[in-house]
N, C-alpha and C positions, 0 to 999 in steps of 0.2 A: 209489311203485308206478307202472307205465308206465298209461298212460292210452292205451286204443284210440281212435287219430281217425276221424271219418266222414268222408264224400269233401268237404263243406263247408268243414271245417276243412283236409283239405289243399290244396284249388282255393285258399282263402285263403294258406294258407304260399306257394304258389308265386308268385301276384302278388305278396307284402309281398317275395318273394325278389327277383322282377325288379326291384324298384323299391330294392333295395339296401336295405331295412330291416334295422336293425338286430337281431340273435336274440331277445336282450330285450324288446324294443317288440314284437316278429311272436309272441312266447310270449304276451306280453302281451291281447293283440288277438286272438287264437284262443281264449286262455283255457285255456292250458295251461300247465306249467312248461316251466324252459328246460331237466330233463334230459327231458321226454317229446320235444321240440322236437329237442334233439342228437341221440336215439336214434332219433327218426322219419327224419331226415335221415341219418344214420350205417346205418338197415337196409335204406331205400327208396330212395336213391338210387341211379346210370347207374353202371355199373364207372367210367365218366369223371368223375364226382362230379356232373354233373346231375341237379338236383331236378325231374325232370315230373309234375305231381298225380295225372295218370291214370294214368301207370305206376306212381307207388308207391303208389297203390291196388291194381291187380291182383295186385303183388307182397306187397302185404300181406295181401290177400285167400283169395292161392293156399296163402298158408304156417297162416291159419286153415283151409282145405280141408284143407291136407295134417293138421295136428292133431286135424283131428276124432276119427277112430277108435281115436286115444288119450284121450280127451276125456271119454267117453260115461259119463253121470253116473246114477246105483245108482236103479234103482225107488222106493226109498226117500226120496232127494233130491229125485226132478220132483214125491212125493207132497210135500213136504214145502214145495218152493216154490209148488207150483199151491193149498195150504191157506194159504200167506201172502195168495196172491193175490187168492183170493175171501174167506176170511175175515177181513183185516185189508186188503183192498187198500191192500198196498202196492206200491210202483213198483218197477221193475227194481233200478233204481239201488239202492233201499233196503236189498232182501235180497240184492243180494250185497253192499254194505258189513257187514250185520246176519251173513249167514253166515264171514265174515272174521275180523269182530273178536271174534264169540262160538264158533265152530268150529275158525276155521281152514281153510276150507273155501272156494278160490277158484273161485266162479264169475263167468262177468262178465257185464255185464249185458247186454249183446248176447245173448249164449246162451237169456237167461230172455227177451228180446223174440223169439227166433227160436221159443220152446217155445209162443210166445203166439200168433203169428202162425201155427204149424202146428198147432193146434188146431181141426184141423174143427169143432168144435160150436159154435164161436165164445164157449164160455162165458167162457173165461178173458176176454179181451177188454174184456167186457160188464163188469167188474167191475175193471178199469182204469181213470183219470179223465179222458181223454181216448177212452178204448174205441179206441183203436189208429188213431184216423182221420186225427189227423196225420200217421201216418207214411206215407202213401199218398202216390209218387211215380211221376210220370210214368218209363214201362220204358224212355227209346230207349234205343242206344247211345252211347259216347261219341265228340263229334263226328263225329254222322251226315251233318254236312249235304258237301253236296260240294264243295271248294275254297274253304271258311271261312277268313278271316282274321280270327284271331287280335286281340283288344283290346290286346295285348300289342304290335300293330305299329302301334295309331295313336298318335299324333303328343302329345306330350305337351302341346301347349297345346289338347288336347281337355278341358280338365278342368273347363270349363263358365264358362266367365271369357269364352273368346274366342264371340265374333258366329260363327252358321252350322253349330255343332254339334247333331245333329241326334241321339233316341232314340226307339225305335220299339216295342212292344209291342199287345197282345190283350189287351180284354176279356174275358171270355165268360159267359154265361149257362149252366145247367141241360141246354136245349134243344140246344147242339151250335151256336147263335147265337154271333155275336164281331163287334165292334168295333175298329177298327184306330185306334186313337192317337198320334203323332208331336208331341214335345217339344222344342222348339227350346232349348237348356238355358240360355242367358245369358238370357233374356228372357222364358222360361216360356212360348211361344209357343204354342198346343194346335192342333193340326189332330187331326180323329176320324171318321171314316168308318163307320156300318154297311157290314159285308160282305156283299152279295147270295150268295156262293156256299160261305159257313160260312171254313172253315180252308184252303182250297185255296189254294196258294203262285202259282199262276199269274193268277188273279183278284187276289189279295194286292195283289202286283208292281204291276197293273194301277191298282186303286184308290191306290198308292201315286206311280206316273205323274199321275192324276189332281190330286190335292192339290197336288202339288209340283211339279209343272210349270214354271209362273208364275214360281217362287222361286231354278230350276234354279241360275242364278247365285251366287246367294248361300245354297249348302252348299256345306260341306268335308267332313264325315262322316255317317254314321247309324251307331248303332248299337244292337243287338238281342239277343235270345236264342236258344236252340239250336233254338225249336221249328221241326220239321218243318214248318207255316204259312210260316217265312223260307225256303225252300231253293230261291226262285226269285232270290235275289237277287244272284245276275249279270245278270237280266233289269235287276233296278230303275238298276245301274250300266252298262248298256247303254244306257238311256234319260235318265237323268239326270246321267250324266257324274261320280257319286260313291260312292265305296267305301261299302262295308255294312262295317262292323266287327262281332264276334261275342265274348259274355262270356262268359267262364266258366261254365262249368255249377251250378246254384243258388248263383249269385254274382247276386242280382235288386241289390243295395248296388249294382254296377259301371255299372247304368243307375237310379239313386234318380233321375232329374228324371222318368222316366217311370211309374216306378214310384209317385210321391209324387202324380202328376197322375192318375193312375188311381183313387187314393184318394179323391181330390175331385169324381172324375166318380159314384164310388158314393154322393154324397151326394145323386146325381139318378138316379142308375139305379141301386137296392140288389140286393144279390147275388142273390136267389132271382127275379128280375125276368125275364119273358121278352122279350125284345127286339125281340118282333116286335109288342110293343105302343107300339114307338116309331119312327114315322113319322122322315124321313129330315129333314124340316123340324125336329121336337122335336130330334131329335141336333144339328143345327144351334144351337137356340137356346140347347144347353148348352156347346156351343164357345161361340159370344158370351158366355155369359153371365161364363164362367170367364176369358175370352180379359179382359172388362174389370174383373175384380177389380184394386185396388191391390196390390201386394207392397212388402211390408218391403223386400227386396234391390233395387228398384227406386224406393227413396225414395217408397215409396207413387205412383209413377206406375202406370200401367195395364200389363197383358204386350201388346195391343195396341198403344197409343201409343209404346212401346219398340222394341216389332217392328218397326213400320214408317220411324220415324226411322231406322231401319239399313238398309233397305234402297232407301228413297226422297232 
C-alpha cells in the first residue's frame, strides 16, 4: 500500500539524493519501502526527472486538493471515526489501518488528522494523546528568506571534522525572549549571546559581529535555519568575510552540533524559564561552564583548550 510522505520525509529523500545515496539505504533512513520510494520519485519528480522536495510537495499536495471532492466521506463514517476517537482514543493511524483490514474502507490517516484539526470545539483533540500539540508548525513559506544558499552548496569537508565550521541557531523562551548560540562543530566551541531586541534579524546580524569578530579569520562557514531571525544574513557575510549556509526545512539533524548544544544549555536555562531572569553575566558563566567540560571526541580534553590551540 503507497504510504503518504510528509515534507520531512521528502526534504530528507532529496539530501540522501544529492549525496548519491543509494534507493535502498535513502528507503531505509526515511523509513519507508523502496516501492513507496520509486512511486514518490516516479509521480513527483521535474518532466527532466529532477527530484526537488518542495516541488514534489506542492505537486503532491495539489493532486490531494484536487481529490478531495471525490473524497467526501458518509455522515455516518466521521460519526463512526470521531466515536473511535473519543471513546477508544485511538490514533489516526490506528483507525484507518482498523477501517481497512475490517471494512475495506480506505481512509488515510491525514484525512482523520485533518477532521481533528477542523474541529472547532476542540474536543476531538482533547481525547488524542498527544492532544494535537505536536503537530503545531511554524506557517512561513517555503524558502522565505532572500538569496539563501542552500546546504547543499557547502563544501563537503564541512562535516564537522575540519577546524572553523561554524552553526548558529535560537533559544527561546515562552515570553518572545531568545538566545543566539554558535557551535564551532570540531571542537564544540559555544559562543551564546542574550538578544536585547527578541527575533529581529538586523540586531541578530549585529550580536552575531559581536562574538565573532575577534575569530573572523579562523571561519569558513556558518550554518543555520530558515527562521525569519536569519534573513539578515548578508549583513553577517558583509562583515565577517563568510557564507551563511541554510538547511533544509525541519531538517534540525543537518545542524545536530548546534542543536545537541542547545540541549545542554536547557540543563541551565529549562524550557518554561523566562529569560529575562538571566543577567547577561549568568549567560556568560553558562558559556564557561559548558565551553570547559571534557568531551569524549576530544579525548576528554576541554572544548576550550581545543579551541584555542587552533587558533593560537
Amino acid at each position: 500500500m503507497y504510504h503518504q510522505l510528509i515534507p520531512e520525509q521528502r526534504s530528507q529523500i532529496f539530501a540522501l539524493l544529492q549525496k548519491k545515496t543509494e534507493r535502498k539505504e535513502i528507503a531505509m533512513i526515511v523509513g519507508i519501502s523502496e516501492s513507496t520510494l520509486s512511486r514518490e520519485l516516479k509521480r513527483n519528480s521535474s518532466p527532466s526527472g529532477n527530484y526537488i522536495w518542495f516541488k514534489a510537495n506542492e505537486k503532491a499536495m495539489g493532486r490531494r486538493k484536487r481529490t478531495v471532492p471525490n473524497s467526501k466521506k458518509s455522515e455516518e463514517l466521521v460519526w463512526r471515526i470521531k466515536n473511535l476517537i473519543i471513546e477508544e482514543q485511538w490514533s489516526p493511524r490506528q483507525i484507518s489501518g482498523y477501517l481497512l483490514k475490517e471494512d475495506g474502507i480506505k481512509v488515510s490517516h491525514q484525512t482523520i488528522y485533518n477532521l481533528i484539526h477542523n474541529n472547532e470545539t476542540g474536543k476531538l483533540a482533547s481525547h488524542t494523546r498527544h492532544k494535537m500539540k505536536y503537530r503545531s508548525r511554524p506557517k512561513w513559506k517555503y524558502f522565505p528568506i532572500k538569496d539563501r544558499v542552500s546546504i547543499h552548496e557547502r563544501s563537503p569537508e564541512a562535516d564537522g571534522k575540519r577546524f572553523e565550521d561554524l552553526e548558529m541557531d535560537l533559544i527561546v523562551d515562552p515570553y518572545s525572549n531568545a538566545i543566539l548560540t554558535l557551535v564551532e562543530k570540531s571542537t564544540s566551541m559555544l559562543f551564546m549571546h542574550k538578544l536585547p531586541m527578541g527575533k529581529q534579524s538586523k540586531p541578530l546580524a549585529k550580536v552575531v559581529r559581536k562574538l565573532l569578530l575577534q575569530y573572523k579569520e579562523h571561519i569558513k562557514t556558518i550554518t543555520t535555519d530558515n527562521g525569519p531571525e536569519f534573513a539578515a544574513h548578508k549583513e553577517i557575510t558583509k562583515e565577517l568575510g563568510v557564507q551563511v549556509y541554510f538547511a533544509d526545512p525541519y531538517s534540525s539533524w543537518q545542524k545536530g552540533a548546534v542543536e545537541n548544544m542547545n540541549k545542554l544549555i536547557r540543563q541551565y536555562i529549562p524550557q518554561k524559564e523566562n529569560f529575562n531572569n538571566f543577567t547577561d553575566k549568568k549567560i556568560m558563566s553558562i558559556q564557561k561552564k559548558l565551553n570547559k567540560r571534557p568531551r569524549e571526541k576530544l579525548n576528554f580534553s576541554t572544548t576550550k583548550q581545543e579551541f584555542f590551540k587552533k587558533i593560537l
